[in-house]
RODO-2510 file (C-alpha; in nm, 4 decimals, decimal comma):
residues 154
     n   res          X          Y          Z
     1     x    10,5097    12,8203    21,2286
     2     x    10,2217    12,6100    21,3973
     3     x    10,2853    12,7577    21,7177
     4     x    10,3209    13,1268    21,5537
     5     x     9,9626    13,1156    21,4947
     6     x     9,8605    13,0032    21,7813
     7     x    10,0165    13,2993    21,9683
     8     x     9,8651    13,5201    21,7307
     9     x     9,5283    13,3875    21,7450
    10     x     9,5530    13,3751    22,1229
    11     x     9,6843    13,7650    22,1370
    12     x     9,3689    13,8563    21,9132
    13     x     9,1485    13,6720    22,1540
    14     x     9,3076    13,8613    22,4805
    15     x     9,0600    14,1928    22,5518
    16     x     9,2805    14,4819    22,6840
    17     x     9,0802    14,6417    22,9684
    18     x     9,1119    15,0109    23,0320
    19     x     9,0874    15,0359    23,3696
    20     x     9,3983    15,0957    23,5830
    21     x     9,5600    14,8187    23,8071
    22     x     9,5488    15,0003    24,0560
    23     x     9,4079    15,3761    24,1902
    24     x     9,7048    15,6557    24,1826
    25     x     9,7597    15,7503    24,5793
    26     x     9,6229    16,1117    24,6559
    27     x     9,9063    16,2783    24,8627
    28     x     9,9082    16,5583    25,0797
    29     x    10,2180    16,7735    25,1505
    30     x    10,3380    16,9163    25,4111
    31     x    10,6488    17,2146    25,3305
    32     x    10,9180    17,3426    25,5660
    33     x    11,1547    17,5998    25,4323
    34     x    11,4800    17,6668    25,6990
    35     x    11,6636    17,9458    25,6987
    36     x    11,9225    18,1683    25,9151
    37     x    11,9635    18,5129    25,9885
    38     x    12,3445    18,5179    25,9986
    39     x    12,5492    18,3615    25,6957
    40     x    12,7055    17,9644    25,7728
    41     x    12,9056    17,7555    25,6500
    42     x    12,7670    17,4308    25,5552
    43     x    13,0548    17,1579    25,5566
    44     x    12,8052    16,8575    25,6517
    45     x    12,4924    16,8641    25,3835
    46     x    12,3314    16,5644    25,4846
    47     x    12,1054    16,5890    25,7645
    48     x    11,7598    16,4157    25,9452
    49     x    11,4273    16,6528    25,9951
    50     x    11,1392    16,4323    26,2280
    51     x    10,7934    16,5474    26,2334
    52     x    10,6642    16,4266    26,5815
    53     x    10,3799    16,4867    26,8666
    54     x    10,4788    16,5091    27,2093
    55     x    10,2160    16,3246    27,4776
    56     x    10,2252    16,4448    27,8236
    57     x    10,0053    16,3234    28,1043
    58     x    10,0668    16,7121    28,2187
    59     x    10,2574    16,6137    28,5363
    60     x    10,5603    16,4710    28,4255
    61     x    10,6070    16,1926    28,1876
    62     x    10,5530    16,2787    27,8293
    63     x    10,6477    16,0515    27,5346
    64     x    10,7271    16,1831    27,1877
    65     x    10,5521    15,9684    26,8669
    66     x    10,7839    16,0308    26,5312
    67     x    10,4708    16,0890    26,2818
    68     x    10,7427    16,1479    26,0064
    69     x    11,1388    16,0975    25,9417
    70     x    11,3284    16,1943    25,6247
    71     x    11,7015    16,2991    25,4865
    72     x    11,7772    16,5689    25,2943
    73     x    12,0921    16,7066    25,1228
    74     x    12,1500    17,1033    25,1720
    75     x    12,4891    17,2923    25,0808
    76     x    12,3367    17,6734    25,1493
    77     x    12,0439    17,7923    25,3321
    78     x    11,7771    17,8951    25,2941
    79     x    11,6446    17,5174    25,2316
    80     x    11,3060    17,4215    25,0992
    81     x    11,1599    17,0843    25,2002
    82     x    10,8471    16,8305    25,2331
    83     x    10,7253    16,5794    25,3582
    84     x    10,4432    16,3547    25,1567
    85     x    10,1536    16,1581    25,3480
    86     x     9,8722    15,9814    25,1709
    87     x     9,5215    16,1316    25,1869
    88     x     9,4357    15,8504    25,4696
    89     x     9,7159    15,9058    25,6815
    90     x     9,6611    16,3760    25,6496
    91     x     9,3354    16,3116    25,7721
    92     x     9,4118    16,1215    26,0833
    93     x     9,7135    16,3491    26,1345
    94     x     9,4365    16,7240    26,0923
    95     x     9,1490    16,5754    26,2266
    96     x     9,1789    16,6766    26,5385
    97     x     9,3920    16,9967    26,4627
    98     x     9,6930    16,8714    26,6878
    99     x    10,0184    17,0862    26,7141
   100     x    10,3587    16,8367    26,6179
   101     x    10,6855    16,9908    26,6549
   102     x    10,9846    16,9692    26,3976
   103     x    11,3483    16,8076    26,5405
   104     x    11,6484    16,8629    26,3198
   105     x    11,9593    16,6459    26,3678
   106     x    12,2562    16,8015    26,1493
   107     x    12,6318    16,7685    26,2334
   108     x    12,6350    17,0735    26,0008
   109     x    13,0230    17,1564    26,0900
   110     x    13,1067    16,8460    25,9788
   111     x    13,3171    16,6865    26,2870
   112     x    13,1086    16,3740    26,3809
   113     x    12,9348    16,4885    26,6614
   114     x    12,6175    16,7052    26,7041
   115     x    12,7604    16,9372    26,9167
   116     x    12,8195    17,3465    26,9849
   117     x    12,8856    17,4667    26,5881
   118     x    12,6047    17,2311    26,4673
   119     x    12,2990    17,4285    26,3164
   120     x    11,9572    17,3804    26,5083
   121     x    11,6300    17,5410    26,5362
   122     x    11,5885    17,8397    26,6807
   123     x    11,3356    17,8153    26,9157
   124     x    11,4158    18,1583    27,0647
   125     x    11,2689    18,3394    26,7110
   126     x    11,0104    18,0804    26,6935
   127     x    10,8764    17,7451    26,8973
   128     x    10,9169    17,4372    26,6259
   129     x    10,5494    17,4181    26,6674
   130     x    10,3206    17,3455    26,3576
   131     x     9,9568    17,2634    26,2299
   132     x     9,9418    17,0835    25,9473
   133     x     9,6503    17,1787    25,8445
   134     x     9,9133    17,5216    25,7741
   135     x    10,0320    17,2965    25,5073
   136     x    10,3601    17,5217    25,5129
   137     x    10,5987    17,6987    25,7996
   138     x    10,9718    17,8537    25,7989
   139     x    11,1905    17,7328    26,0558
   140     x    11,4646    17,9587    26,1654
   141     x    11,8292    17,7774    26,2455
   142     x    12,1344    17,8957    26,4464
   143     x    12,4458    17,8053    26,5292
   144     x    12,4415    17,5971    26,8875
   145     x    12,7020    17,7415    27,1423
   146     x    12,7621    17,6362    27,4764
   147     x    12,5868    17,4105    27,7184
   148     x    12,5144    17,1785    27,5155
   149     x    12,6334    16,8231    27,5444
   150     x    12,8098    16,6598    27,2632
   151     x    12,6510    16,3116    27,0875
   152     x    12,7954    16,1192    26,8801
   153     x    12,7234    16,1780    26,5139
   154     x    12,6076    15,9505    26,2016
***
């Protein structure tokens, strides 16, 4: 019982303070939507989308910087996505109002391998280029047909 009121007493004594632990993050968003022309099959739903810059000294070495990698899930197109950076991170990203490219890596047939069959963008509508100051673009996808080397898939 002693020790009862002693908790109490010391809970009484304990000032609640109303200011947060810590600040909420401001984030910025960045939103892709994909979509084809032509109907497709999706047998595969789970697929990578990279944001990244490509660096090139303009002779020929350039170097590509992934600025941003996520998974997402899609059984039918057309598919609306984002990606989320803090405030800190947008403003070193738009600062300089640099173009970054998107890369999509989706065994979309579903037979291991990104290969012909495999949904990619089409670069032939539109280059995968983007601002993000934009803060949203539509990619176009088709189907990838020959000439293209197989790679082993997930």
């Amino acid at each position: 019982m002693r020790l009862l009121l002693i908790f109490l007493i010391a809970l009484s004594s304990i000032q609640c303070s109303k200011e947060p632990l810590y600040e909420p993050v401001e984030k910025q968003y960045f939103d892709f939507e994909l979509q084809t022309s032509h109907y497709y099959q999706i047998r595969r739903g789970t697929f990578q989308v990279r944001l990244i810059e490509i660096i090139s000294d303009g002779v020929s070495k350039s170097s590509v910087i992934q600025i941003a990698n996520d998974s997402f899930f899609a059984n039918k197109l057309p598919f609306k996505g984002s990606f989320s950076f803090t405030q800190a991170v947008w403003d070193s990203l738009t600062k300089n109002n640099k173009s970054y490219f998107i890369d999509i890596k989706w065994d979309s047939d579903g037979n291991g391998s990104y290969c012909n069959g495999d949904l990619i963008v089409d670069s032939q509508l539109e280059f995968p280029q983007l601002k993000l100051s934009e803060k949203k673009k539509r990619f176009y996808l088709k189907e990838r047909t020959h000439g293209v080397l197989c790679h082993p898939g997930l």
